[in-house]
C-alpha positions in Angstrom: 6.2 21.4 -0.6 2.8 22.6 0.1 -1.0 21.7 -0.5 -4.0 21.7 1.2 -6.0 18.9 1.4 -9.5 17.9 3.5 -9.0 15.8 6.4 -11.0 12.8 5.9 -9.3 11.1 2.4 -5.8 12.5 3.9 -6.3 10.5 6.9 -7.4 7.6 5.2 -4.2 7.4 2.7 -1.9 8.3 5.6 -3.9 5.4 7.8 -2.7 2.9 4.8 0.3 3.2 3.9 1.0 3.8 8.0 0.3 0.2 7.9 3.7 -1.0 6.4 6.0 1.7 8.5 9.0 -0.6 10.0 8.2 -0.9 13.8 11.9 -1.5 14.2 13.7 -0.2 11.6 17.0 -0.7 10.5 17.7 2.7 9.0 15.9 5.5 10.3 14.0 6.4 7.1 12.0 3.2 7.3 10.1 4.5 10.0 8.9 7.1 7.8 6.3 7.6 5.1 7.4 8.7 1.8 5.1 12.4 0.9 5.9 13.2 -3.1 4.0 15.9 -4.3 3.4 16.6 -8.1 1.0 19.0 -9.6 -2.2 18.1 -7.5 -1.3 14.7 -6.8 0.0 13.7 -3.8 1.8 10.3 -3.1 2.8 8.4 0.0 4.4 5.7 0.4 6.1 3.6 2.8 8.1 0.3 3.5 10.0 -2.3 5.4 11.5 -3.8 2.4 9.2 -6.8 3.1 6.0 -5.2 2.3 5.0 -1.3 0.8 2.5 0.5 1.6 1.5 3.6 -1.2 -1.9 5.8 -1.6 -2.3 8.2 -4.6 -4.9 11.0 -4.2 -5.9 14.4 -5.7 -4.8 17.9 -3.7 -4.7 21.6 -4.1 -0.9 21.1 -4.6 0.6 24.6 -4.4 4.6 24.2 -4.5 5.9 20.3 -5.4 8.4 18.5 -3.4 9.5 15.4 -1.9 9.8 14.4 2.1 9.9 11.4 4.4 7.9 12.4 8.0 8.2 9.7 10.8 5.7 7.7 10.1 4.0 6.4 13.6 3.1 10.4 14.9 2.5 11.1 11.0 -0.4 8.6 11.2 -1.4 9.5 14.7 -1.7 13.6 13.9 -3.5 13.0 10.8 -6.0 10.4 11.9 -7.0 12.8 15.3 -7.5 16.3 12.8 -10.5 17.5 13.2 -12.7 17.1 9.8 -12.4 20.5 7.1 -9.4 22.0 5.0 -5.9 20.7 6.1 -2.9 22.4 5.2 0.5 20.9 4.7 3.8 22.2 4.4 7.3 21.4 4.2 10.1 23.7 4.9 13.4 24.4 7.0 13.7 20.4 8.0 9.9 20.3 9.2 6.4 20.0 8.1 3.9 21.8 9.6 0.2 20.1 9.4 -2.6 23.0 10.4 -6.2 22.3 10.6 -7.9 26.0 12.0 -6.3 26.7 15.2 -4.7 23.4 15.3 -1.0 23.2 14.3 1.5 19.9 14.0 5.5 20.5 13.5 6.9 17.7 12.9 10.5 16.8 11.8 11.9 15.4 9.0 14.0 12.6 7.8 16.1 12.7 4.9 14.5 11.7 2.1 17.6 10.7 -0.4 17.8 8.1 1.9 14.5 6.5 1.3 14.2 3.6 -0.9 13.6 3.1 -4.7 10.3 1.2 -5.2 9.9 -0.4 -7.9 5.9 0.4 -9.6 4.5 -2.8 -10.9 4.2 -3.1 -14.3 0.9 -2.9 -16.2 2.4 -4.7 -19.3 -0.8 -7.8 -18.4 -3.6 -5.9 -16.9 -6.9 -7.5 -17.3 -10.5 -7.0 -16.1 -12.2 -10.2 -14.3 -15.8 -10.6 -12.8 -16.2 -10.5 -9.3 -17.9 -13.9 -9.2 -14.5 -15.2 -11.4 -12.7 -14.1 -9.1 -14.3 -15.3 -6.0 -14.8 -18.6 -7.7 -11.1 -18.9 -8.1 -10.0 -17.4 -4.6 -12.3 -20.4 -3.6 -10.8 -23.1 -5.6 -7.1 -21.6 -4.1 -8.4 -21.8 -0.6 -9.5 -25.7 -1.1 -6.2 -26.1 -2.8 -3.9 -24.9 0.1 -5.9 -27.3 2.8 -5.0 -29.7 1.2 -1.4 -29.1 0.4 -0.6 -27.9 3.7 1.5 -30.5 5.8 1.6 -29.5 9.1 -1.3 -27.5 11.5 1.5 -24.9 12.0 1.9 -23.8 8.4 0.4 -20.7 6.7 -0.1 -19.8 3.4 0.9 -16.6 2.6 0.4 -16.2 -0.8 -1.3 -17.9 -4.3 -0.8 -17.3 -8.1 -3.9 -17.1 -9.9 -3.6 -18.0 -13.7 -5.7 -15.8 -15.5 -7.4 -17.3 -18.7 -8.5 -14.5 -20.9 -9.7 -16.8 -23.9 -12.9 -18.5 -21.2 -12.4 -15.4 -18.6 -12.1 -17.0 -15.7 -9.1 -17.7 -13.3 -7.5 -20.8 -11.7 -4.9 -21.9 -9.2 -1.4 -21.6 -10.7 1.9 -22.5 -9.9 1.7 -26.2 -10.3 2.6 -26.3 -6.6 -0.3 -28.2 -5.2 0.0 -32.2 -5.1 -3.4 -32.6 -5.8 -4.0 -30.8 -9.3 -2.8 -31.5 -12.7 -0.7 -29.3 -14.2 -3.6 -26.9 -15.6 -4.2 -26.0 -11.9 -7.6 -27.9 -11.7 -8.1 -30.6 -9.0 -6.9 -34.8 -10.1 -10.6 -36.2 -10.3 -13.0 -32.9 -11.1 
C-alpha cells in the first residue's frame, strides 16, 4: 500500500477514528486502526466492538492495500507532522509515514484479524431541515427529563421517527411515560 496524502485532512481522519481505538483491548488488533486503500480513496476505521470509529477521504493512492497500525502512536505521529505532502507506505510488516526529512516506522498488526463492520444501510435515507431537526432533538431532550427515574441515570441514546409526508421528526420508540403513542407529549 502506498499514497501520499497532505497532512492536515490525514490528521484529522486519523484524529477521528483514533477516538474509538480500545484502550484495553482484548485482542491486539483492537488497538489498531483499520487503513484500506482503493484507487484514491483511503479508509480508516477502527473499533471496540461497542462503538466504530471510520473516515473516508480522497489520496494520491499509488499501490492499494489493506493494514491495521497500532492505533494510539498512529494518532500521535500523524497529528504532530508538520503541515505539506505526507507519504505513506506499507511494506515488509511496517509502514513507514515521511513528511520531508521526517520519517515514522511503525509496525503492523495483522489485519485478517480485524473485524467485519457492518456499513449501515441507506435503504431509508432522507433529507431534514436543520431547524426540524433541532426542533425534534429538543422535544427528545424534554422527553428523557422526564422519563428518567433516578439523578444517576443517563440517556445514551433516542430514536427519532422521521415523518416524510409533514417533514419533520418526533420522538419515537413509545418509550417515554409521558407521550402517546405518536411520540408527542399527553396534553400538547
Amino acid at each position: 500500500m502506498k499514497f501520499t496524502t497532505e497532512r492536515d485532512n490525514f490528521a484529522d481522519a486519523v484524529a477521528w477514528v483514533s477516538r474509538t481505538v480500545s484502550t484495553r483491548p482484548t485482542l491486539p488488533v483492537l488497538g489498531g486502526t483499520l487503513v484500506e486503500l482503493e484507487g484514491n480513496r483511503l479508509r480508516l476505521a477502527s473499533t471496540d466492538l461497542e462503538h466504530t470509529g471510520e473516515a473516508v477521504i480522497e489520496v494520491r493512492g499509488e499501490a492499494d492495500g489493506r493494514v491495521v497500525i497500532p492505533g494510539r502512536i498512529f494518532g500521535d505521529v500523524a497529528r504532530n507532522l508538520p503541515t505539506g505532502l505526507v507519504e505513506v507506505e506499507a511494506a515488509d510488516g511496517g509502514v513507514e509515514v515521511r513528511r520531508g526529512q521526517i520519517t515514522h516506522e511503525l509496525r503492523l498488526l495483522d489485519a485478517e484479524d480485524f473485524p467485519t463492520l457492518t456499513q449501515p444501510s441507506l435503504e431509508h435515507v432522507g433529507t431534514l431541515s436543520g431547524e426540524a431537526l433541532a426542533d425534534a432533538a429538543g422535544q427528545v431532550g424534554q422527553h428523557r427529563q422526564v422519563g428518567i427515574a433516578a439523578p444517576a441515570q443517563v440517556a445514551t441514546e433516542a430514536m427519532l421517527l422521521l415523518d416524510e409526508q409533514h417533514g419533520r421528526a418526533r420522538p419515537g420508540g413509545g418509550g417515554c411515560r409521558n407521550c402517546d403513542g405518536n411520540g408527542d407529549r399527553r396534553g400538547d
